[in-house]
KOLBABA-920650 format. One record per atom (N, C-alpha, C): atom name; residue in one letter; x, y, z. Coordinates in Angstrom, 1 decimal. Layout:
GUDO/name/resn/X/Y/Z
GUDO/CA/A/X/Y/Z;
...
This chain:
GUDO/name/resn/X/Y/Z
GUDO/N/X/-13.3/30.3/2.7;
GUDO/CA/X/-12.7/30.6/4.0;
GUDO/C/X/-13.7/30.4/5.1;
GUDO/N/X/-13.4/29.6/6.4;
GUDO/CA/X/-14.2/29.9/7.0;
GUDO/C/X/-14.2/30.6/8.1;
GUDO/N/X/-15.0/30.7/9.3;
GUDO/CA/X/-15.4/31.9/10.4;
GUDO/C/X/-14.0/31.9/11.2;
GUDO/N/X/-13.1/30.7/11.7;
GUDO/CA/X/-12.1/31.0/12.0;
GUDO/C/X/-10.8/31.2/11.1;
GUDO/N/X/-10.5/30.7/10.3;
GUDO/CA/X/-9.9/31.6/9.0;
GUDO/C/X/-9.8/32.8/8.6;
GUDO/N/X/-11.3/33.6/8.9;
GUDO/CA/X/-11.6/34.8/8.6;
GUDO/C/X/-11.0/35.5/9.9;
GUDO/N/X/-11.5/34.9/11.0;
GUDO/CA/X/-11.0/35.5/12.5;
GUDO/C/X/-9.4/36.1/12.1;
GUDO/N/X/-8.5/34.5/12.1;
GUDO/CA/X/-7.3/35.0/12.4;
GUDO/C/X/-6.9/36.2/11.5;
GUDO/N/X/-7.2/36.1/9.7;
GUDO/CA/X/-6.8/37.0/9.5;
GUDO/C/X/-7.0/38.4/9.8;
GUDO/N/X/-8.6/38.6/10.1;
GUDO/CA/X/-8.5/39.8/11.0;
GUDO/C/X/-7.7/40.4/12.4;
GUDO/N/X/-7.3/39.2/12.9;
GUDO/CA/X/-6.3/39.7/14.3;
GUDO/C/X/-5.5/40.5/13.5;
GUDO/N/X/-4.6/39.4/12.0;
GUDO/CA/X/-3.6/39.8/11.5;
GUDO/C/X/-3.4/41.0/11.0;
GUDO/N/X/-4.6/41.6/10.2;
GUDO/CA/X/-4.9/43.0/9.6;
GUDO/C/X/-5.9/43.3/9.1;
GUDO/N/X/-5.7/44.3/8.2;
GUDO/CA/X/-7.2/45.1/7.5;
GUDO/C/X/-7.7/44.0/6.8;
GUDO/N/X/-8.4/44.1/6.5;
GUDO/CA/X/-9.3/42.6/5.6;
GUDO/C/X/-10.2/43.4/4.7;
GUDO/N/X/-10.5/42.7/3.3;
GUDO/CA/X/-12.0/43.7/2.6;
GUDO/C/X/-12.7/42.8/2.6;
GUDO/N/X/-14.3/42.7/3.1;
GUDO/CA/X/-15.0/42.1/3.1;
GUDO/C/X/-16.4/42.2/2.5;
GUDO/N/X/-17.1/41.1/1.5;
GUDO/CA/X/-17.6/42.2/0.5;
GUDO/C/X/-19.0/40.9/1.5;
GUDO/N/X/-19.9/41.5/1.6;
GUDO/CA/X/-20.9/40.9/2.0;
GUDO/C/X/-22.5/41.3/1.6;
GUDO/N/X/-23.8/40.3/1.9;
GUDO/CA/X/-24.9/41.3/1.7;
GUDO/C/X/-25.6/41.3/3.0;
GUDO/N/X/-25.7/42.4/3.2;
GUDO/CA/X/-26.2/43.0/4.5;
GUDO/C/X/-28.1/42.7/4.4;
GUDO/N/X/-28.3/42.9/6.0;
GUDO/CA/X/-29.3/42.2/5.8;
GUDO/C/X/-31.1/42.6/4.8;
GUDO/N/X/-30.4/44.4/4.6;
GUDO/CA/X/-31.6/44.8/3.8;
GUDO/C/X/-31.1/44.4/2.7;
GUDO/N/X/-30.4/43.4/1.6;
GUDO/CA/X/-30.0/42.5/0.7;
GUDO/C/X/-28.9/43.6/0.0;
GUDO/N/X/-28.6/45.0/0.3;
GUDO/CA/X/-27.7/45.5/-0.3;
GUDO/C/X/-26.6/44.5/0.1;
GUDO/N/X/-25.4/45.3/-1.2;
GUDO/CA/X/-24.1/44.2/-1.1;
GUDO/C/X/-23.3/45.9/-0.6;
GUDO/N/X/-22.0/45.3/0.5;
GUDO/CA/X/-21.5/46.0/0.9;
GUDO/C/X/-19.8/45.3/1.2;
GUDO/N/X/-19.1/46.5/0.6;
GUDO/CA/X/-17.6/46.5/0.5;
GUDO/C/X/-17.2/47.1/1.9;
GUDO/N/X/-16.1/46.2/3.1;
GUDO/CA/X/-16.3/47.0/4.3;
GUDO/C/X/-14.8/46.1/5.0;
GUDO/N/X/-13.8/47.4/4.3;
GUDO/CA/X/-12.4/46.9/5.4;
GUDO/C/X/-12.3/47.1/6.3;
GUDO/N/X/-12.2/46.1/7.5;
GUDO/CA/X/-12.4/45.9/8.9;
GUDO/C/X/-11.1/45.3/9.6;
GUDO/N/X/-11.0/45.0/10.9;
GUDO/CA/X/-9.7/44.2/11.6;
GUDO/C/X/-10.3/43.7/12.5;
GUDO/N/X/-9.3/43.3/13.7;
GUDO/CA/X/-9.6/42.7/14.7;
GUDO/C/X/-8.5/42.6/15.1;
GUDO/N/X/-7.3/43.7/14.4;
GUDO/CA/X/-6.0/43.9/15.1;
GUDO/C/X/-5.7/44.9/16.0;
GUDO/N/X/-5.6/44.5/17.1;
GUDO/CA/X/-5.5/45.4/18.2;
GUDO/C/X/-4.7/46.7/18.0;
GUDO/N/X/-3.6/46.7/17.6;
GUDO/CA/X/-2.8/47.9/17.0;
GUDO/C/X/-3.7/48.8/16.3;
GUDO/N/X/-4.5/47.9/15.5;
GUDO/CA/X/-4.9/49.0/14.0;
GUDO/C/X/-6.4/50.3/14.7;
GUDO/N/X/-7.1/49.5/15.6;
GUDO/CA/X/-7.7/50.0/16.7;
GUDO/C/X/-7.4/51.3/17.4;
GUDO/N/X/-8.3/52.7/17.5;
GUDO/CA/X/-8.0/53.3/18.2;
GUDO/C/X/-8.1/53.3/19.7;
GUDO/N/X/-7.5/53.4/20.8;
GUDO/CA/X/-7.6/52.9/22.3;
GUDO/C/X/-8.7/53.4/22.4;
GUDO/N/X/-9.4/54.5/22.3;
GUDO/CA/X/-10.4/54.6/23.2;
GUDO/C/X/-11.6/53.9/22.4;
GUDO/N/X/-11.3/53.0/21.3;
GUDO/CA/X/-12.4/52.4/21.2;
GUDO/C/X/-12.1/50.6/20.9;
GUDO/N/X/-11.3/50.3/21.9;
GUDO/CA/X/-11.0/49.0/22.2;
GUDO/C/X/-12.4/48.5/23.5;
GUDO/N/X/-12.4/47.3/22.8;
GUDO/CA/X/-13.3/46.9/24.3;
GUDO/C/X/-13.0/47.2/25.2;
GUDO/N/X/-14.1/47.1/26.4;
GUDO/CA/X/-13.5/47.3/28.2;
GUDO/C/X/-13.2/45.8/28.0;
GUDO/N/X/-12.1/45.5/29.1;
GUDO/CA/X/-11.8/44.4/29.2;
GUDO/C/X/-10.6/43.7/28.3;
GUDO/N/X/-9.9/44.9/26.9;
GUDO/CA/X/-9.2/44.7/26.3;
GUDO/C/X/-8.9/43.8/25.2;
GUDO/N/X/-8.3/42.4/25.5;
GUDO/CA/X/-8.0/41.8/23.8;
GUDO/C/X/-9.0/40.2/24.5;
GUDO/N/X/-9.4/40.4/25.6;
GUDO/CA/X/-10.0/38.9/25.8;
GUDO/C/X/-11.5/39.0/26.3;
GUDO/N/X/-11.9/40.5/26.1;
GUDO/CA/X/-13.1/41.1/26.1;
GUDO/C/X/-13.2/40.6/24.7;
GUDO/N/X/-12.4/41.2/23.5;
GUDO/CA/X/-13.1/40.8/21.9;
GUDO/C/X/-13.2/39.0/21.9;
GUDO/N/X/-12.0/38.9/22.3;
GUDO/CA/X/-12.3/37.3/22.5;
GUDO/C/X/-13.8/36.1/22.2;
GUDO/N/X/-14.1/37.1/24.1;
GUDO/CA/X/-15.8/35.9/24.7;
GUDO/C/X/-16.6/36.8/23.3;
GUDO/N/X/-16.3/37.6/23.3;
GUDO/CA/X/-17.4/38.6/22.0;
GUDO/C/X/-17.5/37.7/20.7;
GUDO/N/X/-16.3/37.3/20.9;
GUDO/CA/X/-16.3/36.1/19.0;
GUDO/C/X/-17.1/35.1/19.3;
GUDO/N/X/-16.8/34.6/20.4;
GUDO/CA/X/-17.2/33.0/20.9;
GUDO/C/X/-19.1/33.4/21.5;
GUDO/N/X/-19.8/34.3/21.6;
GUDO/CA/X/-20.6/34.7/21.8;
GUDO/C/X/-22.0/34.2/20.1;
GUDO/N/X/-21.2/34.9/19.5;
GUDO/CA/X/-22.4/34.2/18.2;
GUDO/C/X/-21.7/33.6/17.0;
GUDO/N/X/-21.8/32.7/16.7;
GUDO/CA/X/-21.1/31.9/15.6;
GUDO/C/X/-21.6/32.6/14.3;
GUDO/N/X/-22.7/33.0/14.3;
GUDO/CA/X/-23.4/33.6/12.7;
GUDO/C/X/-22.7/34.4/12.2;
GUDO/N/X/-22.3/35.7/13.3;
GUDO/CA/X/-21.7/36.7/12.7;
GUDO/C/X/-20.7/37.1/13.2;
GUDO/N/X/-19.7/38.5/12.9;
GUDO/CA/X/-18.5/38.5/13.4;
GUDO/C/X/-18.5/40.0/13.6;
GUDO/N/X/-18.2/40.6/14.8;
GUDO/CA/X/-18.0/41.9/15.2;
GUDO/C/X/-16.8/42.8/15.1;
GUDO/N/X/-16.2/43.5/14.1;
GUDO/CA/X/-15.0/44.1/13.8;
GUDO/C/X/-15.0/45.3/14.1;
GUDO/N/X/-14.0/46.2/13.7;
GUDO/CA/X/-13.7/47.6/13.9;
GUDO/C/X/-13.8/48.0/12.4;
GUDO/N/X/-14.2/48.9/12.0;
GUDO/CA/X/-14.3/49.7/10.5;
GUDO/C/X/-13.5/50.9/10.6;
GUDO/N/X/-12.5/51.1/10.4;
GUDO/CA/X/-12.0/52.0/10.0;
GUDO/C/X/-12.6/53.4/9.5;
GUDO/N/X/-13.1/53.2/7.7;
GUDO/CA/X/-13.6/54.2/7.6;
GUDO/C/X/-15.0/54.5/8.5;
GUDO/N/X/-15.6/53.7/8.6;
GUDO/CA/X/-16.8/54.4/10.0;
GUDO/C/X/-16.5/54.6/10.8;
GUDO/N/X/-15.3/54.2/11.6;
GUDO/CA/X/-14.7/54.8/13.0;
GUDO/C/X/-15.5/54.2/14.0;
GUDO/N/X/-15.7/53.0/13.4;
GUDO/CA/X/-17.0/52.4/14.7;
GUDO/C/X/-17.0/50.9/14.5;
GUDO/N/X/-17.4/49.9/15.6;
GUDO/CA/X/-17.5/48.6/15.2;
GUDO/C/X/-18.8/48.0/14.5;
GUDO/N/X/-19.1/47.0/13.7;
GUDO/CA/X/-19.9/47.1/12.7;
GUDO/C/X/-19.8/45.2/12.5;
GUDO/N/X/-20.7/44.7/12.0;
GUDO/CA/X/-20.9/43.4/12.0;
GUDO/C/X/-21.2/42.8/10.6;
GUDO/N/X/-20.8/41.4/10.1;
GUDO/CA/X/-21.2/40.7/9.2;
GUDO/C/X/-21.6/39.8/9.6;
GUDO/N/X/-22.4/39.0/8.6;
GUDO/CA/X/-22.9/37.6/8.8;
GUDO/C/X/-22.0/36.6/7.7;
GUDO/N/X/-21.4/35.2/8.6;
GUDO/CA/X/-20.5/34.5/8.1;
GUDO/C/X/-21.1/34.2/6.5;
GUDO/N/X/-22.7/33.8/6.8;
GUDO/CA/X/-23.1/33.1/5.4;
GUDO/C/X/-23.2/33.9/4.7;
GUDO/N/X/-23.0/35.4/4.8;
GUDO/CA/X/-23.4/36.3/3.8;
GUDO/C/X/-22.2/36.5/2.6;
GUDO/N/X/-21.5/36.0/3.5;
GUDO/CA/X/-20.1/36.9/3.0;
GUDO/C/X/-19.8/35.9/1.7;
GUDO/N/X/-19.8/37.1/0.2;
GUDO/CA/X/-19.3/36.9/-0.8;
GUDO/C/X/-17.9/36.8/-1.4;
GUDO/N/X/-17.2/37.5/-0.4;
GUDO/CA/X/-15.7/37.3/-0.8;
GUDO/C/X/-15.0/38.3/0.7;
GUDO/N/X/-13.9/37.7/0.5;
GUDO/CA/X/-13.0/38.1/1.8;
GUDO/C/X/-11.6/38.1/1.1;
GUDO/N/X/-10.8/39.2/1.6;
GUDO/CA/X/-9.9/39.4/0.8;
GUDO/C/X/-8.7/40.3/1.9;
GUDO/N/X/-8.1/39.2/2.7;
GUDO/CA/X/-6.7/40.0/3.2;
GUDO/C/X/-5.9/40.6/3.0;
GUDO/N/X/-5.5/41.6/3.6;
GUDO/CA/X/-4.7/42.6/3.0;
GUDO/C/X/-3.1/42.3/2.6;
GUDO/N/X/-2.6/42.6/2.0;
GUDO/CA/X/-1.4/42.0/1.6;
GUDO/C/X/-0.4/42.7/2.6;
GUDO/N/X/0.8/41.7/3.2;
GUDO/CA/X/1.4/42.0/4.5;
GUDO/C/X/2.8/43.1/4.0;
């Protein structure tokens, strides 16, 4: 899958994304990029075209929302060992 493939399905929903972070642990980390799934007060300023320029900002890696951390949190495209969309 690649960096835009991965994108849309994050607009579309929770995603599991198993990657290795950069102290070489491997890390399991369902994330989105679906505005709904987001809590308001932790949407960008600037709203859904603030996350937008943010994507188009660094090709390496990709900046999501984490659920269980309750916070936004980042991968790296080459890292990533499996990506796994949530079933609709």
């Amino acid at each position: 899958m690649n960096r835009d493939e991965m994108i849309e399905a994050l607009r579309a929903g929770l995603c599991n994304v198993t990657f290795t972070k950069k102290n070489g642990e491997e890390r399991v980390m369902p994330c989105t990029l679906n505005m709904a799934m987001i809590p308001a007060d932790m949407h960008p300023k600037g709203g859904e075209d603030a996350l937008t320029e943010g994507l188009e900002k660094t090709l390496s890696a990709i900046r999501v929302y984490a659920p269980e951390s309750e916070g936004w949190r980042s991968f790296i495209v080459d890292n990533v060992k499996e990506f796994v969309p949530s079933a609709s």
